[in-house]
N, C-alpha and C positions, 0 to 999 in steps of 0.2 A: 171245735175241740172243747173237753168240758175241760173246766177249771177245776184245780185240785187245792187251791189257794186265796182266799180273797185279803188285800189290805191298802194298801197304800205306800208312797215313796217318801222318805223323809228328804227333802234335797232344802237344807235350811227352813225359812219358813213354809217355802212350796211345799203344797201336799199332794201328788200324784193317785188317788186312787187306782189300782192296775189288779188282773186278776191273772193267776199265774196258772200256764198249761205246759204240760212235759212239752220238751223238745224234741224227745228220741223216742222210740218204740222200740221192744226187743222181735225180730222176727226167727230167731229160734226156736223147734220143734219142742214141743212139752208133750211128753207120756205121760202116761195113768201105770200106775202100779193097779195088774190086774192078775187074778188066779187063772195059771194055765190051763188049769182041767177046764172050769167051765167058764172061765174069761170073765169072771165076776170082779167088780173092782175092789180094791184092797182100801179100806179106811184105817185113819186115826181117832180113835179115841182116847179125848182127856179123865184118864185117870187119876184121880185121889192115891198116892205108894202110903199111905196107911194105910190108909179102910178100903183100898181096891174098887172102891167104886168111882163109875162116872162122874164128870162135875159140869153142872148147865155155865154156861157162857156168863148168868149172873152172879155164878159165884165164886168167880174169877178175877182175883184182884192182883197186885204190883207187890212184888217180893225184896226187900234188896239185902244180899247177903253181905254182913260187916266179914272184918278180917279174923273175929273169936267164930264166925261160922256160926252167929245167930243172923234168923231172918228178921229183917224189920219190915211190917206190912205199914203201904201208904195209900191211902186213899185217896177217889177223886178228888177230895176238897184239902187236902192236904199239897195236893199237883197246884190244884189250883190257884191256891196262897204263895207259889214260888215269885218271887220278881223276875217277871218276863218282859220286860218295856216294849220288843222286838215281838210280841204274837200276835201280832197283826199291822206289821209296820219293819220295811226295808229300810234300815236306816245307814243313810250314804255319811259313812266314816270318814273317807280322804279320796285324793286321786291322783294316781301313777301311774307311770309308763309301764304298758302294758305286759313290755321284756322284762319288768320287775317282778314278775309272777311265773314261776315255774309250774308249767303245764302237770306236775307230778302233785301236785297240790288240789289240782280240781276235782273236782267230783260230780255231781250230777248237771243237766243242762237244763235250762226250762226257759219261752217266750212269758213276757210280759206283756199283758195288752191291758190297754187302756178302758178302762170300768166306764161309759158311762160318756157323752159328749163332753161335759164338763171336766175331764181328766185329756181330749183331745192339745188342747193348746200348752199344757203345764209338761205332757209326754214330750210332745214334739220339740220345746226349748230345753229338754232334758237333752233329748237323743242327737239335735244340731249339735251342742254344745261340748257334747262327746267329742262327733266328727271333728268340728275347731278342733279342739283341743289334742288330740290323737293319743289320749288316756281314757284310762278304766277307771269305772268306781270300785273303791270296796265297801264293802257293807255289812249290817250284822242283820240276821233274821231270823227269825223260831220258824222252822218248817219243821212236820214228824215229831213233833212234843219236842223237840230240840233245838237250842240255839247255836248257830252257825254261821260261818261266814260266809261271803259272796260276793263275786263278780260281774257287776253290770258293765256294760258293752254292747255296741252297735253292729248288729247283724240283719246283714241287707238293709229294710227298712226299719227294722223293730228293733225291741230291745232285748238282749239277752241278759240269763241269769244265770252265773255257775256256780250252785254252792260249793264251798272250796273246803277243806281239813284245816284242823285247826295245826299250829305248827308244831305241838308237840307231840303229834297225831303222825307225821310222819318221821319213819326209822331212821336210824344211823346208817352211812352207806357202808362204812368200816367192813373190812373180810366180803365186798363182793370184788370186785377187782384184782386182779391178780398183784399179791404184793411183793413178789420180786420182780425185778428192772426188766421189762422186756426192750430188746432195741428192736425199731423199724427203722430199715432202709429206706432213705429218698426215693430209689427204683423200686420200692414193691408199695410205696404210697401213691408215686404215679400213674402206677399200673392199677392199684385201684381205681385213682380218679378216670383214668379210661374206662374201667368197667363200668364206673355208674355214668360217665357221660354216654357209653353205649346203650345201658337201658333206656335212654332217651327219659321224654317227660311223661307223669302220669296222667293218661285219663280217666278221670273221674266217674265219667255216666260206664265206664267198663267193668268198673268193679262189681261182682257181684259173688255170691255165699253158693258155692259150688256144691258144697256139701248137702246144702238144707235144699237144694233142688234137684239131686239126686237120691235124698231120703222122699220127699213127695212125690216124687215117681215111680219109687218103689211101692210107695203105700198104694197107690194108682193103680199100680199094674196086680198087685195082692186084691184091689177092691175087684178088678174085671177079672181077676181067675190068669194073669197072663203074666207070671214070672219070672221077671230077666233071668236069666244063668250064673251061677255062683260068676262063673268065668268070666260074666260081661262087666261086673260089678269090682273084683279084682281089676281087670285092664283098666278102667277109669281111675280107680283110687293109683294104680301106676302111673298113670298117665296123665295127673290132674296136683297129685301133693310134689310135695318138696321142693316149691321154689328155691326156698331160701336155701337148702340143703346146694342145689346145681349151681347157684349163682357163689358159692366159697368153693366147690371143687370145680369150678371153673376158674376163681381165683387162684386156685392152688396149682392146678394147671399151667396159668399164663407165667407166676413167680418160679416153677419149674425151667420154664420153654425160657424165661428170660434167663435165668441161672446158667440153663446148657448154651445161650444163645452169650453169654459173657464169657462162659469157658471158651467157648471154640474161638471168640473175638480175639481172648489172649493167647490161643496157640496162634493161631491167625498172625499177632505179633509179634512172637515169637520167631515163628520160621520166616518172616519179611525182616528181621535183623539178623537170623542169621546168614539170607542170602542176602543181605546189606555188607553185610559180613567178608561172607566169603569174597564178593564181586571187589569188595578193596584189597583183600590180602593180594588176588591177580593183580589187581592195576597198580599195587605195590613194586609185585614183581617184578611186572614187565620194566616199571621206570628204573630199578636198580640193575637190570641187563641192558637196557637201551642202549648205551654208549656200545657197548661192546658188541654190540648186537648190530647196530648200525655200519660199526667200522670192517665188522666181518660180512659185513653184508655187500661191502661197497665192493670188494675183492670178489664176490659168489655171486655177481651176475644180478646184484640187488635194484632195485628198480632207481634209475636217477633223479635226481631233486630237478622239479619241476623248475619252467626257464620262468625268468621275470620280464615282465611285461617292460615293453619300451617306455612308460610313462614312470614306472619304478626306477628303472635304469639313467634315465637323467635326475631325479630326483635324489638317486645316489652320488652320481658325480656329482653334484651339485653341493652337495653333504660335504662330498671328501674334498670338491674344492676349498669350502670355507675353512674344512679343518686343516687343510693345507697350510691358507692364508692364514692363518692365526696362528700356525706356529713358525713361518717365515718370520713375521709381523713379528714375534716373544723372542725369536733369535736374532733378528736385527734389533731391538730394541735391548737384548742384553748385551748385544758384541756393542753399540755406541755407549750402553754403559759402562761397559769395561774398558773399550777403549780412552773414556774421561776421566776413567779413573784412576787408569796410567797416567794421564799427563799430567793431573795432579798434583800424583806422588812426584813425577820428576819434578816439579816446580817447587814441589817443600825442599827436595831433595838440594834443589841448585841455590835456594836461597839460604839453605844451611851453610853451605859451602862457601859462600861470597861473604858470610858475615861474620864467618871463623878467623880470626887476627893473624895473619902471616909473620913466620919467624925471622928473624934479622940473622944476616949473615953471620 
């Protein structure tokens, strides 16, 4: 891979020499603006808007417009004189936990590789020291005439580099989220989490750009003279877009089928209390005619109380004897009461009388 970068790693004293190669490739189709008639390609040329003429490449410099809307021109040697400590040198700032870095902040990707055997040993106790540690560097560096920050990090064996924006570089979220109170129900967050546990896990080597290998097959088939059909080209774009689209009216779907699937659960309970219902006001009934119902029964030929078992039948005597004997036992025992308590009385009685003084003739 050619390198678009050369410099070195500041990591305190260590100096890392390393040369830096993009990470990513764009595999997106590019057209030529070309004239239909004769398919001639369409150029830009830089014009001069005073004097309408062309202007050669060297005579083309750095314009920067103040806020009175005067140009200030800068030349190279004026770029040159900026303090740039960082153009030619990644210089490792700090190091944090990697969740301390909002993925919305990154920006470009690029491999680091080591300049050189001598850059061998210095990479390698760079990129261990990561893994220990399981932090990122940040760091400052001039890449594209500009200084920027960035992200070093261990990817598979190597090092990566993501230059990152700078913080006041990214917007206010203010007015994207909807700012009145939406409520979500527990039942339609669960029913989410089912839908994504049924798309199961991603495979990765599957992914691929649907799009950009149906446009090269087109061109393919225009190069051999052999033209799919408007029609075949339609059924694919049906048949191939809107995930995202199916996978919310499928959610919208299942939040339906559960909503109808609640309704019917509470008529469901409903009509089981009112036949809860009904079945006691009967057995209400029946207990407040029972007597009556019984006793006219016994007259109408009503069915007879079943006989008791001969092991019942002594077990009753046996009942009625004790209660027999125990109230013998409470009536002999109050008649001896009462009968002591007569004699008693006549003993007060007689000893009142013997001690009462008799009258003299």
């Amino acid at each position: 891979m050619r390198s678009i970068w050369k410099g070195a790693i500041s990591f305190g004293l260590v100096s890392i020499p390393i040369k830096v190669v993009a990470a990513t490739e764009n595999h997106s189709v590019s057209f030529h603006q070309v004239h239909t008639v004769d398919q001639g390609r369409i150029r830009y040329r830089k014009v001069c808007e005073l004097d309408e003429a062309e202007v050669p490449r060297e005579e083309i410099g750095r314009g920067f417009e103040t806020e009175e809307g005067r140009t200030m021109l800068l030349t190279d040697d004026d770029m040159a004189a900026l303090p740039l400590p960082t153009a030619r040198t990644v210089e490792i700032l700090g190091f944090v936990p990697a969740e301390e870095i909002d993925p919305i902040q990154l920006d470009r990707s690029y491999y680091l590789a080591a300049d050189g055997k001598r850059a061998d040993k210095p990479y390698v106790l760079l990129r261990e020291a990561l893994k220990r540690s399981g932090k990122v560097a940040v760091a400052k560096l001039a890449l594209r005439a500009r200084e920027s920050l960035g992200m070093l990090r261990v990817y598979e064996d190597a090092l990566a580099l993501h230059t990152m924006l700078w913080p006041d570089e990214i917007r206010s979220v203010s007015g994207v989220a909807p700012e009145e109170e939406v409520t979500v129900r527990d039942a339609e967050l669960d029913l989410a989490d089912t839908l994504m546990e049924t798309l199961g896990e991603l495979d990765w080597g599957d992914l691929r750009d649907e799009y950009r290998e149906a446009l090269e097959e087109l061109v393919r088939a225009k190069a051999e003279g052999a033209e799919p059909p408007p029609e075949e080209l339609r059924r694919r774009a049906e048949a191939g877009g809107g995930k995202l689209v199916d996978l919310m009216s499928v959610l919208e779907r299942s939040v339906q089928e559960a909503r109808s699937g609640h309704a019917e659960g509470e008529a469901t309970v409903h009509a089981l209390s009112d036949r809860r219902k009904g079945t006691g006001e009967r057995a209400a009934s029946g207990r407040s005619g029972g007597k009556g119902g019984r006793s006219g029964a016994a007259g109408s030929g009503a069915k007879p109380a079943a006989r008791k078992s001969p092991a019942k039948k002594t077990a009753a005597k046996k009942t009625a004897a004790k209660k027999t004997g125990t109230k013998k036992a409470a009536a002999a025992e109050k008649s001896a009461g009462t009968a002591g308590a007569k004699k008693t009385a006549a003993g007060k009685t007689a000893a009142k009388k013997s001690a009462r003084p008799r009258k003299s003739a």
